[in-house]
C-alpha positions as MATLAB code, in Angstrom:
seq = 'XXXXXXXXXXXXXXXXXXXXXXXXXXXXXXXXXXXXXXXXXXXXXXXXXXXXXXXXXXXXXXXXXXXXXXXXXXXXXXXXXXXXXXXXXXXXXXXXXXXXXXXXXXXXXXXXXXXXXXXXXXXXXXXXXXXXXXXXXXXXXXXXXXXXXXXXXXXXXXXXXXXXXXXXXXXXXXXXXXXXXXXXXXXXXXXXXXXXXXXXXXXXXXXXXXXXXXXXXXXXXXXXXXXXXXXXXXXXXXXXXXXXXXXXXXXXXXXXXXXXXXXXXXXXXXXXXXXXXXXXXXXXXXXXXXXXXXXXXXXXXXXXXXXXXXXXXXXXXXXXXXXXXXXXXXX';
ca = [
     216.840   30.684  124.048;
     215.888   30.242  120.480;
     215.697   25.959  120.146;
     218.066   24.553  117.572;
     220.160   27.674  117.035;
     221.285   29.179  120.797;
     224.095   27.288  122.412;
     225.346   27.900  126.071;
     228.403   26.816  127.641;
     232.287   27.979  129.019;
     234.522   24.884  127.311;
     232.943   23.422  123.553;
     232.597   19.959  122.599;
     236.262   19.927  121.062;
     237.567   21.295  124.417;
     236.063   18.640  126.547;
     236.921   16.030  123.905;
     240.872   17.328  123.776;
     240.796   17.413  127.743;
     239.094   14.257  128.925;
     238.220   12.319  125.805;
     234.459   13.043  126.381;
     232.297   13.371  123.105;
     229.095   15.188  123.419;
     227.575   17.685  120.613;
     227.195   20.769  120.961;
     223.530   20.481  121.460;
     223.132   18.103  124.077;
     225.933   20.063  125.423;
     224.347   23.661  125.402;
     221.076   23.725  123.640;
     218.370   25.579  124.526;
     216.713   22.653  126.095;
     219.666   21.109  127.783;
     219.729   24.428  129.701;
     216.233   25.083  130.452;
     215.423   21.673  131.776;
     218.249   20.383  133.206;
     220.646   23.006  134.186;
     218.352   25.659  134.880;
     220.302   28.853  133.092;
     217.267   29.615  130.886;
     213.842   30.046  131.541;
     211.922   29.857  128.617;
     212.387   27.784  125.007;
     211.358   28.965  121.478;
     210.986   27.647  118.562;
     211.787   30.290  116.157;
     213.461   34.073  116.732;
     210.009   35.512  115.984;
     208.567   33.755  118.991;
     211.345   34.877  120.775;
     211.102   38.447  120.375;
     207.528   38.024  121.142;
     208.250   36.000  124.183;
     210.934   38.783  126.130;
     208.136   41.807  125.309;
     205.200   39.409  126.859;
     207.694   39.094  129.626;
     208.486   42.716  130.259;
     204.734   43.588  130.278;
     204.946   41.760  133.459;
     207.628   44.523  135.111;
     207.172   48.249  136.577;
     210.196   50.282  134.940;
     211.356   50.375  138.599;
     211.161   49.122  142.025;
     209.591   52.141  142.456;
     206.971   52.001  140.225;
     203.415   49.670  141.029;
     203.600   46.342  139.028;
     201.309   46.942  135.650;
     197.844   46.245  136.008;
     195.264   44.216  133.053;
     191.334   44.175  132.832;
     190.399   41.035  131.918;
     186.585   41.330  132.375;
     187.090   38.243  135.024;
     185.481   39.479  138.404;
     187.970   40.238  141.571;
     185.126   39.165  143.694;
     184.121   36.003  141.696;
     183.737   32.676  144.029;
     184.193   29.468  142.137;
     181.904   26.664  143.760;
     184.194   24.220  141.824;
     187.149   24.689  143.757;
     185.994   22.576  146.623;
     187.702   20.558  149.350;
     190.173   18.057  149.020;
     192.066   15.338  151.340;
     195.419   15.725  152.273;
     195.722   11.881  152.136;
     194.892   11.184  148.760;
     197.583   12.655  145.649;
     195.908   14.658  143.560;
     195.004   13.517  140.169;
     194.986   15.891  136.755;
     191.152   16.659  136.662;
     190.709   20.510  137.165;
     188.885   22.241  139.628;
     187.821   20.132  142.001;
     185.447   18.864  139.413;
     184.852   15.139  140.007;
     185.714   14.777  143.415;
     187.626   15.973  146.342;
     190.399   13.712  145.063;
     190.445   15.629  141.713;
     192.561   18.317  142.421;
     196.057   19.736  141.580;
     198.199   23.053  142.390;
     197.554   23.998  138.719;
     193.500   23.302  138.693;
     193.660   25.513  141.839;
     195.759   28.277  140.292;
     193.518   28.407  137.039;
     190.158   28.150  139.062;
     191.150   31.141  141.826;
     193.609   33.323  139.293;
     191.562   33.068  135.874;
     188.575   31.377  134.575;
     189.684   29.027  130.964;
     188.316   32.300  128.891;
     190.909   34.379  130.122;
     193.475   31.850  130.951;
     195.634   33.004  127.688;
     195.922   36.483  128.801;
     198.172   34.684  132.109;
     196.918   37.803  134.129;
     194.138   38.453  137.290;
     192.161   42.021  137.120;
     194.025   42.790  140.507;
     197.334   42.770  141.875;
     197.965   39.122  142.575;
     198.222   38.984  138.797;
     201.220   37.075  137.800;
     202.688   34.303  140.147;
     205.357   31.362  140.203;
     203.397   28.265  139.900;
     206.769   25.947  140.641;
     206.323   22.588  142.984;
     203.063   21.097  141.935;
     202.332   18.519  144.028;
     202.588   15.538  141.455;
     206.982   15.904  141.746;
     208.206   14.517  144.476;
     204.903   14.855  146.359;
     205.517   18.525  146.171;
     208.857   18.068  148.650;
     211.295   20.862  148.136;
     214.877   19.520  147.274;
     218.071   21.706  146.180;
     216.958   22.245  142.975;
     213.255   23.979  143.857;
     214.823   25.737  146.331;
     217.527   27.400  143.999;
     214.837   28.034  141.937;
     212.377   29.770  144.396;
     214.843   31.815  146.038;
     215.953   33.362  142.448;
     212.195   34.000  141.987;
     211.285   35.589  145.519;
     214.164   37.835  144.855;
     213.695   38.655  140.776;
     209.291   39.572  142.146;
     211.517   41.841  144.641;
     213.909   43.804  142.810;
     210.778   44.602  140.397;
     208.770   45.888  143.283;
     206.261   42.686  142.315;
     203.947   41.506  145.271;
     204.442   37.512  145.831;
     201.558   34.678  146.658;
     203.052   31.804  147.630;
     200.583   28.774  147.662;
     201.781   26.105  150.058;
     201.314   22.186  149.513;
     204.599   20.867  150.978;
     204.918   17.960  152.985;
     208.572   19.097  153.785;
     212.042   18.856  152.459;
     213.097   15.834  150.124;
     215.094   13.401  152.545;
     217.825   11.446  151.288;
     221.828   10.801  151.493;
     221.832   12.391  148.210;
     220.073   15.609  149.361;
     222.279   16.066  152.761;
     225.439   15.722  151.222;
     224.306   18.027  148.305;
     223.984   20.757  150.657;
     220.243   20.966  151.221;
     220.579   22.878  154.538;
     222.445   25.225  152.416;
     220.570   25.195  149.257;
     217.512   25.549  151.429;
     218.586   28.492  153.728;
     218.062   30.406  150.479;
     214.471   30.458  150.185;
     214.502   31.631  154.157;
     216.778   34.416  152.962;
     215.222   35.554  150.026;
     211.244   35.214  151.809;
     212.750   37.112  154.745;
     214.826   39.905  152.801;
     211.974   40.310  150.563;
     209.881   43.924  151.101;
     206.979   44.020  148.939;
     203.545   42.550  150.038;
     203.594   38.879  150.889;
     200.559   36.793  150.823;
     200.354   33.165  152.051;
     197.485   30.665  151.043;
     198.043   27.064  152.566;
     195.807   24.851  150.942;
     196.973   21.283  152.206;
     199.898   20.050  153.441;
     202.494   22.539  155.239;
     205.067   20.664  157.221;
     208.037   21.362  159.561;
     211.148   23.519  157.638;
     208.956   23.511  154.397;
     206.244   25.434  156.535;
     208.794   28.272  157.442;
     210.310   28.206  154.009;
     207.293   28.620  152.109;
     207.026   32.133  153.750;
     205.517   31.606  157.056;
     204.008   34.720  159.265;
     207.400   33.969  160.889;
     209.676   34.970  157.806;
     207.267   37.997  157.133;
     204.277   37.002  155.585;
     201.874   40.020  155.597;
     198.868   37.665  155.361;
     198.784   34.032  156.529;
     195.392   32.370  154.859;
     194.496   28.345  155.242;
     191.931   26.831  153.815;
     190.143   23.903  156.565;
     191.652   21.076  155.294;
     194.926   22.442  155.540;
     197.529   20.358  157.410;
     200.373   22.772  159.681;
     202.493   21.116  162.012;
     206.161   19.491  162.818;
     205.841   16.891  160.618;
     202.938   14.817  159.097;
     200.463   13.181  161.295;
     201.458    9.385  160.487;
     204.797    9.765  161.183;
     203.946   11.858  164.419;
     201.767    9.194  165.738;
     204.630    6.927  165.410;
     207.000    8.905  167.786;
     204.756   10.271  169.847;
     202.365    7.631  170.787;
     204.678    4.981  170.116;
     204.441    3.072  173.481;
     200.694    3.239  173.292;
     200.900    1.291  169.926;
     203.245   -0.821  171.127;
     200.824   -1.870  174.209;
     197.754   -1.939  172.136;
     195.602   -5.342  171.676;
     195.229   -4.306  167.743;
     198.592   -1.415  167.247;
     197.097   -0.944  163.609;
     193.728    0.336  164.930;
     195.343    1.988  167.487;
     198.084    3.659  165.391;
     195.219    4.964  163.299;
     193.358    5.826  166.698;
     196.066    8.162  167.270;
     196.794    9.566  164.047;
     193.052   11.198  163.656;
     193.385   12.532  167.044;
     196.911   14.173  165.844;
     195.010   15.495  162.665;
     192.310   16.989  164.641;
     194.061   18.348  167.758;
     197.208   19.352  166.456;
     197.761   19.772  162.496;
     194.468   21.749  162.065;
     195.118   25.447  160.453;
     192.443   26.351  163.453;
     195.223   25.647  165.620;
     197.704   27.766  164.099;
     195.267   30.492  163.881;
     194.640   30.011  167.715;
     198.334   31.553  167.985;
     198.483   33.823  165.603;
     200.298   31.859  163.053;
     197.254   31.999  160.557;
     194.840   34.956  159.982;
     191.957   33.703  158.741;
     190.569   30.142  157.609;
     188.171   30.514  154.703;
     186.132   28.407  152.241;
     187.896   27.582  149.440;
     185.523   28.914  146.645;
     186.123   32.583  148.820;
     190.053   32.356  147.663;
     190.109   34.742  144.705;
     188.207   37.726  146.479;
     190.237   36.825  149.821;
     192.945   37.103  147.748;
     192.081   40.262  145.900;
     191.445   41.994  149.120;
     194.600   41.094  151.185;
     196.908   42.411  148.168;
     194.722   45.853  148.340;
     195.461   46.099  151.854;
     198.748   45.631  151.335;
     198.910   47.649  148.172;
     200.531   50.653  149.599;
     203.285   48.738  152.296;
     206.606   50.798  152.164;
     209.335   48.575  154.308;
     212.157   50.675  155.421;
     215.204   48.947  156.243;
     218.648   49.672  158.330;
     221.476   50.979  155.937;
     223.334   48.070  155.133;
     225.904   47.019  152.491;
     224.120   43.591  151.400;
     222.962   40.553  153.271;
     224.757   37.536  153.129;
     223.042   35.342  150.881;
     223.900   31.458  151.543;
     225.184   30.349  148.530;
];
């Protein structure tokens, strides 16, 4: 939507005036970005028609003519096998701050760093492409929103993605940092269940080659929504500080161990006693590879040639399904 000039909506500002007394302008109402950041039916924002134009052709560079058709491809002089000994461990109990690539510290990371340090090095960042198929990706949930939780919203929004990268016959990486779903009144009697289902339904009914990299925290429902080896995932990759389990291990420690606590001479030591052994025994990706869950655990400056290699292997997957008239979608 063009800013300033495109307007969106079913009943004008003199409707809803005439029919509840409500005064609103038409912009506020219906502007380009009322409806790309707060009701979600645009995507993008320009400032002039020119830019506009520009911005739907840069988009459909991004799409095969078909779902037939391989996704286009870009040389962008970056290396598929480049390792980035920037991108470097981090600890799932500190938030992540907005220095890139793991530069300062382990503390110093975010989904985006990660994204720009494994997809693209900063000279090729404005191109918004890789040299191999993982090329173009949905960076949505970075961790600094809600602690990356998923809530009605994100998951409307990833389910419409999953299944736009599938009707184009694009291959999907989903990176996982989710501690789980948002809790809240608000959220239960919105429909989250629902609302969530989605992203199950569109990961599941979803054909093309599906890639998984957990990098921190993958949790309960969030780990199976975020296109677990259980929904499909063709390859499951963690890096070692990744966290999978049931829930997170403080509040596990808490219902599990509680009597122990509860008995303890010092329950804070004890608590924390018991919430290292959780980390270690339970939520660590070694684990979950134990049982098949995850394929491989890797360093995390390996990521972009792991990467590059799992989409080649998967380059060529052709998913034949029963004859059906449609799923039904949970909406």
């Amino acid at each position: 939507m063009e800013k300033g000039a495109a307007r969106m909506f079913i009943t004008g500002p003199d409707v809803i005036k005439a029919a509840i007394g409500e005064e609103i302008s038409a912009e506020e109402l219906g502007g380009a970005m009322t409806h790309n950041q707060a009701v979600g039916n645009a995507h993008f924002a320009c400032d002039t028609e020119d830019e506009l134009f520009a911005t739907l052709r840069h988009l459909l560079s991004f799409l095969p003519q078909n779902n037939l058709e391989d996704p286009p491809h870009a040389e962008t002089g970056d290396d598929p096998q480049r390792m980035d000994e920037e991108l470097i461990p981090w600890s799932p109990r500190f938030p992540p701050s907005r220095t890139t690539c793991g530069r300062s510290s382990p503390r110093s990371w975010t989904m985006g760093s990660s994204w720009k340090c494994t997809v693209f090095r900063a000279e090729h960042r404005r191109r918004l492409r890789a040299p191999e198929r993982p090329a173009r990706r949905d960076r949505r949930q970075p961790t600094r929103i809600m602690a990356g939780c998923l809530d009605i919203d994100a998951s409307d929004k990833a389910a419409r993605f999953v299944r736009f990268c599938d009707a184009f016959n694009i291959p999907l990486l989903t990176v996982v940092d989710v501690p789980g779903y948002l809790p809240g009144s608000a959220q239960e009697f919105g429909g989250i269940i629902r609302h969530g289902a989605k992203m199950l339904f569109a990961y599941s009914e979803a054909t093309v080659p599906k890639v998984t990299l957990i990098v921190r925290k993958s949790y309960g429902g969030a780990y199976l929504a975020m296109c677990a080896r259980h929904l499909g995932a063709d390859v499951v990759i963690a890096w070692p500080q990744a966290e999978i389990a049931v829930m997170g291990p403080e509040g596990a420690a808490n219902i599990i161990f509680r009597k122990e606590i509860k008995e303890a001479t010092d329950p804070a030591a004890k608590r924390q006693e018991k919430i290292d052994e959780y980390r270690q025994n339970f939520a660590t990706p070694y684990q979950a590879a134990s049982r098949g869950y995850v394929d491989m655990v890797i360093n995390p400056k390996d990521t972009r040639p792991t990467l590059v290699t799992a989409f080649q292997m998967a380059a060529t997957k052709r998913e034949q399904r029963p004859r059906k008239k449609h799923g039904n979608i949970p909406l």
